[in-house]
C-alpha positions in Angstrom: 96.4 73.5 95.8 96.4 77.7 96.2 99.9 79.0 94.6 101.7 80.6 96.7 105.0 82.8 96.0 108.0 83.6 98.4 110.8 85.9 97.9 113.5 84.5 99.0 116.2 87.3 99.7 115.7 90.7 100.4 118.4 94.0 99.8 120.4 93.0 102.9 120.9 89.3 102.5 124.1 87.7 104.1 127.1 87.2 101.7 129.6 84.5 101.6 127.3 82.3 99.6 125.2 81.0 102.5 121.7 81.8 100.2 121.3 78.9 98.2 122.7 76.5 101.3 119.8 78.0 103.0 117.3 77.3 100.4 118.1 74.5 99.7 118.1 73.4 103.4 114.5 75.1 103.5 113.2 73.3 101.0 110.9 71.0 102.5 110.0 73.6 105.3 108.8 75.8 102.2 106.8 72.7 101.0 105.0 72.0 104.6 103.5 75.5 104.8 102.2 75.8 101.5 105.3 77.8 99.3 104.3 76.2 95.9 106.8 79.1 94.1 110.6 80.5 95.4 111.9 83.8 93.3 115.8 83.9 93.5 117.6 87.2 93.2 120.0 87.6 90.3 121.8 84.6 90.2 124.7 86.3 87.8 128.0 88.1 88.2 127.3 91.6 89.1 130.3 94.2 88.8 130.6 94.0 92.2 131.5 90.5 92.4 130.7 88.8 95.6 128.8 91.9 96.9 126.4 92.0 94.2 123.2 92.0 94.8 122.8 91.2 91.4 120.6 94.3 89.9 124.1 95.9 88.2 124.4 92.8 85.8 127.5 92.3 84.2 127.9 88.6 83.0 124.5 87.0 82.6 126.4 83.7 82.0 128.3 83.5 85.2 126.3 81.9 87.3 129.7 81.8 89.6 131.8 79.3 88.1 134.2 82.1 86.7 137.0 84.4 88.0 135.3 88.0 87.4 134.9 90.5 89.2 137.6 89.6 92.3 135.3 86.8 93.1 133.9 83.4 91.7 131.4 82.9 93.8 128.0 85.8 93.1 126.9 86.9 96.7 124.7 83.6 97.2 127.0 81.0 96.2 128.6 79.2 93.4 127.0 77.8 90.3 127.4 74.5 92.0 124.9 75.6 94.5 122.5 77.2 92.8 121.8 74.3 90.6 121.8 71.8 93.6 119.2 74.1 95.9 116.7 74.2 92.7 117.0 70.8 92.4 115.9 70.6 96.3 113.2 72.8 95.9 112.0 70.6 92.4 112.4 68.0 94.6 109.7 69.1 96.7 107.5 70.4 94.0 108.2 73.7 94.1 108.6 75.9 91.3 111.7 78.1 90.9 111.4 81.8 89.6 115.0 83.3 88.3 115.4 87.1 88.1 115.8 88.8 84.8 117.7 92.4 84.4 117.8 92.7 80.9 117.4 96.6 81.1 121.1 97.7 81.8 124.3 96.0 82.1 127.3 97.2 84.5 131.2 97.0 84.9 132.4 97.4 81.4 135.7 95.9 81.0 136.8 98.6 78.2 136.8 102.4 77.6 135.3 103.3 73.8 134.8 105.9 72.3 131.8 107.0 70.4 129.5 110.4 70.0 126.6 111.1 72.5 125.4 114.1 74.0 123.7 114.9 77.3 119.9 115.3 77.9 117.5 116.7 80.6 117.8 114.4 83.5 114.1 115.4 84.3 112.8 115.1 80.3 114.9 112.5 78.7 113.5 113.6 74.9 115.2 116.8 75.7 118.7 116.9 74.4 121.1 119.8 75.9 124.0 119.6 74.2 125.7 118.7 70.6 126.7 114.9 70.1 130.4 114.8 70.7 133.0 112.3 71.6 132.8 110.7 74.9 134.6 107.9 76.4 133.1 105.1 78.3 133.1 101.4 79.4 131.0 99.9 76.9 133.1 97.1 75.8 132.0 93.9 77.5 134.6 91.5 76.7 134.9 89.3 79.8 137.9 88.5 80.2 137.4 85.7 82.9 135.1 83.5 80.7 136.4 83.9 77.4 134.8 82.7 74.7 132.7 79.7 77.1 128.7 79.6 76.5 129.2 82.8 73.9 131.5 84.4 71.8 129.0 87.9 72.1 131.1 91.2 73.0 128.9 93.9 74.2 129.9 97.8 72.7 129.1 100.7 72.4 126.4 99.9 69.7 124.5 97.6 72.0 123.6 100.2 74.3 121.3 103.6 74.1 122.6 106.1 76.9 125.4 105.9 80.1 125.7 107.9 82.4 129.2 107.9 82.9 131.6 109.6 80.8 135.4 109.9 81.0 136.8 113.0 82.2 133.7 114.5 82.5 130.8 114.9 85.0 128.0 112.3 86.0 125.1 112.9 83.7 122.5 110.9 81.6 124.5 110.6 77.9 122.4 109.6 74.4 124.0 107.5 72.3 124.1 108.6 68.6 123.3 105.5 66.9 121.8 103.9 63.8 118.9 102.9 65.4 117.6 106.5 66.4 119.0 109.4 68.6 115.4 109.1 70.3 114.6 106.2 72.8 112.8 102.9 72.7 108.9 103.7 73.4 107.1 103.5 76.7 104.1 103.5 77.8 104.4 106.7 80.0 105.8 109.9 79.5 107.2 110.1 82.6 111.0 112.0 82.8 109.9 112.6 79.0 110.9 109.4 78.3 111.8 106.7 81.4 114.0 104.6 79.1 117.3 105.3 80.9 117.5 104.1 84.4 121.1 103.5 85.3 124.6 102.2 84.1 124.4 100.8 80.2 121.2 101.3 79.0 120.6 98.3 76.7 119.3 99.1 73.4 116.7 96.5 72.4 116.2 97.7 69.0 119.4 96.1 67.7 118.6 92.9 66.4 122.2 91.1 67.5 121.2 92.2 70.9 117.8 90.6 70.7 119.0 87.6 69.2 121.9 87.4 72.0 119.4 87.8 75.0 117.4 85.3 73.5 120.0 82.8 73.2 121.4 83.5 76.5 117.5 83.0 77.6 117.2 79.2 76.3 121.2 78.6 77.8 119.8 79.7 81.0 116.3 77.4 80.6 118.9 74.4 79.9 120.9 75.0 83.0 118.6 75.3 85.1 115.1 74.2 84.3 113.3 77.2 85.7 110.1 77.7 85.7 109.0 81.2 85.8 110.7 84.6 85.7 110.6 87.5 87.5 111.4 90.9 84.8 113.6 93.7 86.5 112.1 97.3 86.0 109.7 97.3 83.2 108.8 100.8 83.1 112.4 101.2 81.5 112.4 98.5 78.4 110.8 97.9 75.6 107.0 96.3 76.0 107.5 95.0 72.1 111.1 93.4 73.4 109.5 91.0 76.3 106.4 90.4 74.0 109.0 88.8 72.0 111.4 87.8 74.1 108.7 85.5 76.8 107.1 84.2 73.1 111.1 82.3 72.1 111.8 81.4 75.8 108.1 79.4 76.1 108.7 78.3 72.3 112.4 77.2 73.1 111.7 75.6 76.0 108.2 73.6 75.0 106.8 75.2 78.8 104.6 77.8 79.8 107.2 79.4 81.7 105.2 81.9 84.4 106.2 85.7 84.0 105.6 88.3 86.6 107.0 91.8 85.8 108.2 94.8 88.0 106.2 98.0 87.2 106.1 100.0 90.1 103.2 102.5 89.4 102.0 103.0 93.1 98.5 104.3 92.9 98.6 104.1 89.4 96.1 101.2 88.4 95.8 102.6 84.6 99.7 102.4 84.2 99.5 98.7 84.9 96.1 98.0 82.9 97.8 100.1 80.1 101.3 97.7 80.2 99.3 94.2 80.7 97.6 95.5 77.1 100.3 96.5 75.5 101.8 93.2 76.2 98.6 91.4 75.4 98.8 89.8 78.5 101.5 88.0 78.4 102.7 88.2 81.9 100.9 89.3 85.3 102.8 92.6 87.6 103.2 92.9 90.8 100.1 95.3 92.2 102.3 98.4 93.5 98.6 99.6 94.0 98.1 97.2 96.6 100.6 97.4 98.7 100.7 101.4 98.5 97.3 101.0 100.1 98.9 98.6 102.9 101.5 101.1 103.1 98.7 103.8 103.6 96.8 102.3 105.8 99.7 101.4 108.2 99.8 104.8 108.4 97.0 106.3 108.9 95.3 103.7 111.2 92.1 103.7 112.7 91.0 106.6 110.7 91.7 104.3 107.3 88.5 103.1 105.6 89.0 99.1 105.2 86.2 99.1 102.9 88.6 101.0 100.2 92.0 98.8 101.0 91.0 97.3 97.2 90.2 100.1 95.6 92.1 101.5 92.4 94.4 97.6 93.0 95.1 95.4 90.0 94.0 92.1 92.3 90.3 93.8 92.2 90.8 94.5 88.6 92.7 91.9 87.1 93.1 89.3 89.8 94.6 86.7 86.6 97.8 89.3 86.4 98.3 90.2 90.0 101.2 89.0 92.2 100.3 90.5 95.5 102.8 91.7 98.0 103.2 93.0 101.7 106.5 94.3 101.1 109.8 93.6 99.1 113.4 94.5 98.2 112.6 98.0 96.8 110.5 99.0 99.7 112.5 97.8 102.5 113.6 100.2 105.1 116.6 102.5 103.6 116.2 102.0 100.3 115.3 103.9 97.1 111.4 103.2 97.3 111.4 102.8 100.9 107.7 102.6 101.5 107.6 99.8 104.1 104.2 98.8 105.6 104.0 99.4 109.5 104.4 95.6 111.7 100.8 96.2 113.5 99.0 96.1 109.8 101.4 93.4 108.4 99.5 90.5 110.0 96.0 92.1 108.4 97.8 92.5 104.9 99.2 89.1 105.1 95.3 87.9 105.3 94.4 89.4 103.0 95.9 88.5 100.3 96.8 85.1 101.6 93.4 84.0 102.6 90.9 85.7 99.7 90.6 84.0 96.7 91.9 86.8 93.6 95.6 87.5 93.1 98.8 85.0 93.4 100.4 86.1 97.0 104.0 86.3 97.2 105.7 86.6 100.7 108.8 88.7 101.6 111.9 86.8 103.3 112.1 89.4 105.8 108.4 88.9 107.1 108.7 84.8 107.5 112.4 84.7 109.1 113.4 88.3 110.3 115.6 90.2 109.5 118.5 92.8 110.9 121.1 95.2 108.9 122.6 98.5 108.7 122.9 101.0 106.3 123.0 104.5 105.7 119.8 106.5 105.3 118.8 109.6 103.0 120.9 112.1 104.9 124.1 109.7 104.9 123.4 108.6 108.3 124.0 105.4 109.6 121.0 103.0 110.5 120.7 99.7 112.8 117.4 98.0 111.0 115.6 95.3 112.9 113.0 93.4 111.1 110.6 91.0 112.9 108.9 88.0 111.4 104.9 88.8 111.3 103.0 87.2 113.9 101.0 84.6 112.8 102.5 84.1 108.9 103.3 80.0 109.9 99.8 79.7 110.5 98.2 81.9 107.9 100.3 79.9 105.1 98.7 76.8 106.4 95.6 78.1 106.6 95.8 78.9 103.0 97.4 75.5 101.6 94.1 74.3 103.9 91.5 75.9 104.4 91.1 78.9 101.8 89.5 77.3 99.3 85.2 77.6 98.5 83.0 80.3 97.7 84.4 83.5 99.7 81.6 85.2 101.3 82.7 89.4 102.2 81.6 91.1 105.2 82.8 94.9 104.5 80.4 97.1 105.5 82.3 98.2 108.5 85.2 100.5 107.8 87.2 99.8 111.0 86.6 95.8 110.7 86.1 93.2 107.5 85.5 90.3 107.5 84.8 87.4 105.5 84.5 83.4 105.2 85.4 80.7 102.8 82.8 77.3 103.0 85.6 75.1 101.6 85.3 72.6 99.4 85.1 69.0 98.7 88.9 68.2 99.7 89.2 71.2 102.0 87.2 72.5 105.3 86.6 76.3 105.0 87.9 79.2 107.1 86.5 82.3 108.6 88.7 85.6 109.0 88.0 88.8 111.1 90.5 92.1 111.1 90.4 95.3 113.1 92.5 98.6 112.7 90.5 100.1 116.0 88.8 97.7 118.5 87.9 94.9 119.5 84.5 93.3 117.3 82.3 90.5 117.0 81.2 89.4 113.3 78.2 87.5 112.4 79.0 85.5 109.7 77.7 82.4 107.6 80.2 79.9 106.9 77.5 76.9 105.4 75.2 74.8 107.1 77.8 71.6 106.3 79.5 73.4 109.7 75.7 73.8 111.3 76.8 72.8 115.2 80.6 72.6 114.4 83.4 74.5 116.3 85.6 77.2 115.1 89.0 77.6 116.7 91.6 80.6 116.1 94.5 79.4 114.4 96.5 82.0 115.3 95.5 81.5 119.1 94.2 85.3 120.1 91.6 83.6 121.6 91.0 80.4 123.7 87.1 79.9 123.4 85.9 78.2 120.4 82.8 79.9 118.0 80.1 77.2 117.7 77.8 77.5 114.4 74.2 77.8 114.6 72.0 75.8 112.2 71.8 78.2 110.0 75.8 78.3 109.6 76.6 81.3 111.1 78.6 82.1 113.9 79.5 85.3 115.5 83.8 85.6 115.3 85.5 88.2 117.1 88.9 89.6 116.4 91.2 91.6 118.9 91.7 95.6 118.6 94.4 96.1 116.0 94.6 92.8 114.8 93.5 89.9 113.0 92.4 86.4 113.6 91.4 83.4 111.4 89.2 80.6 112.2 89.0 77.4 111.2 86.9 74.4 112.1 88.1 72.0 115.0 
């Protein structure tokens, strides 16, 4: 069966602890249309407690059973929950991918003092001041949980740079420390040196924090039987630390837990070739390539070349280590990397990486149920956000649990209209797909002669007459201006 991925949250999902009811209620819906894989958000007590969306980790092992943070339950529920929707989702045979922020922790619970000095927000290697006392809320010793599951208290020595100093203004702080007043390598040189992202920068090079993140890595296996993570913000860690790191959890665990990792690099193919080296391939990313050419397109309609939508993409490049996407979290409307692909083009991206045969497509929550929310934009003004599900994704998820399967058979050498065919094979009948960003076509396309004198049908209904296949195999499909449509036999 074809693996495919959903995310199941996005920036602006309800609160009150309704996510994992809803999952788990979901569960077999997933199943029916093909969702082999659900990633969860951060399922850990974030400083903000209940609000969390779960990126500003503070307690990795409150899963919300403890009184931290003004709240017990995280955002999406208690720990109760959590561990009774995955068993739902097991239950249906679907595989359950847990969110890892290893890269910063948040919400210190004590001030401490130690020397650091500040450095060039916009070149990180550049230091600007002399290492002095500062004050800060380094000391993790949460207070709510005690000593349960680990006796490990985070300080100052545990983390590389803050930016948050008492007394004094907001800036990005070194950390002198025994490990190096540099920090960790990366693979870029962008800001100098990306380390630092936000809050508590985590300093992998100290070997108590490795061994604690590895230990609270197996406690989290043996809670919750996970089978794949999802790695927060790569460009900002260590590649040596998750080399490590995904080498003990798969050892600890005796299973070839899946990794996909978050380096967002749009347009930059090399950056994510250079990272799934450096890691010796020992997790796939998430092609930021491809959807900045969804996003591009959107844009730039009818005068967009189709013929280049794979061009410069990891799923061309190294379709084994891409996780294609149509949207997410980051790129949602109103937030940091807001970069979201226009509605009229989300039903042509959703084909095409749900109905080819390279990459490992992962849906967005928004695009399968809707969404609405406010926030406030760049400029501080406030926004009303209404996000529709994509037309046709029910029946392009079936399509794929049925009927993407065979040798694939491309029709690109129109740059306003691609198209392309899969014969099937022997458990599955093939499909045939057609997709316009200006107007209406007709493709002549072979599908096999096992189909010679069959009918073709549009499973997303734009049409009503049926394409009958010659002896040959071929038939001539037609899609509707602006749009896309997938056939399948009758």
């Amino acid at each position: 069966m074809n693996q495919t991925m959903i995310q199941f949250f996005h920036w602006y999902s309800d609160g009150e602890g309704v996510l994992w009811k809803q999952a788990k209620k979901e569960a077999k819906h997933l199943s029916n249309l093909g969702i082999t894989s659900v990633w969860f958000p951060p399922a850990y007590k974030g400083t903000n407690g209940g609000y969390s969306v779960g990126y500003d980790a503070y307690d990795l092992y409150d899963l919300g059973e403890f009184d931290q943070k003004n709240s017990t339950k995280t955002k999406y529920g208690s720990k109760d929950e959590y561990i009774n929707c995955i068993k739902a989702l097991k239950k249906e045979k679907i595989q359950v991918i847990v969110d890892i922020v290893l890269g910063h922790k948040a919400g210190g619970d004590e001030l401490e003092t130690f020397k650091a000095a500040k450095v060039d927000e916009n070149n990180r290697e550049k230091i600007i001041s002399e290492f002095s006392d500062i004050q800060s809320y380094t000391k993790f010793t949460f207070p709510g949980r005690g000593k349960k599951y680990s006796n490990f208290e985070w300080n100052f020595t545990c983390f590389s740079g803050v930016d948050y100093a008492e007394g004094k203004d907001s800036h990005i702080y070194k950390i002198q420390s025994e490990y190096g007043n540099d920090w960790e390598e990366m693979i870029d040189d962008e800001k100098g040196n990306y380390d630092y992202l936000m809050f508590n920068d985590v300093e992998h090079r100290n070997p108590h924090v490795r061994e604690e993140l590895n230990t609270w890595a197996q406690w989290y296996f043996e809670q919750t039987d996970f089978d794949g993570v999802r790695l927060d913000a790569l460009k900002h860690i260590s590649y040596d630390f998750y080399k490590e790191w995904l080498t003990m959890l798969r050892s600890n665990s005796g299973k070839n837990i899946f990794a996909v990792g978050e380096y967002w690099a749009p347009g930059q193919l090399n950056l994510l070739q250079k990272y799934i080296d450096a890691t010796e391939g020992c997790m796939s990313l998430f092609d930021s390539s491809l959807h900045n050419n969804f996003h591009t397109a959107s844009n730039e309609g009818d005068s967009y070349d189709l013929r280049r939508i794979f061009d410069e993409t990891l799923t061309e490049a190294d379709p084994l280590h891409s996780v294609s996407i149509v949207d997410n979290h980051d790129t949602q409307p109103l937030q940091d990397l807001e970069a979201p692909v226009e509605k009229w083009f989300k039903p042509l991206a959703y084909a095409l990486i749900l109905l080819r045969e390279k990459g490992y497509p992962c849906v967005f929550y928004p695009d399968l149920y809707g969404a609405h929310y406010k926030d406030n934009d760049r400029e501080g003004n406030e926004q009303e956000i209404f996000l529709d599900k994509v037309d046709g994704i029910e029946e392009m998820l079936i399509a794929r649990k049925d009927n993407a399967y065979g040798l694939q058979r491309d029709y690109f050498e129109d740059a306003n209209c691609l198209g392309w065919t899969r014969e099937g094979d022997e458990e599955h009948e093939g499909c045939a797909v057609t997709l316009s960003n200006k107007e209406a076509y007709n493709k002549p396309m072979e599908v096999g002669k096992r189909y010679a004198g069959k009918r073709f049908a549009d499973a997303l209904k734009r049409f009503e007459e049926k394409v009958t296949i010659d002896e040959n195999g071929w038939g001539n499909f037609p899609v509707p201006a602006g749009n896309v449509s997938v056939w399948i036999p009758e």
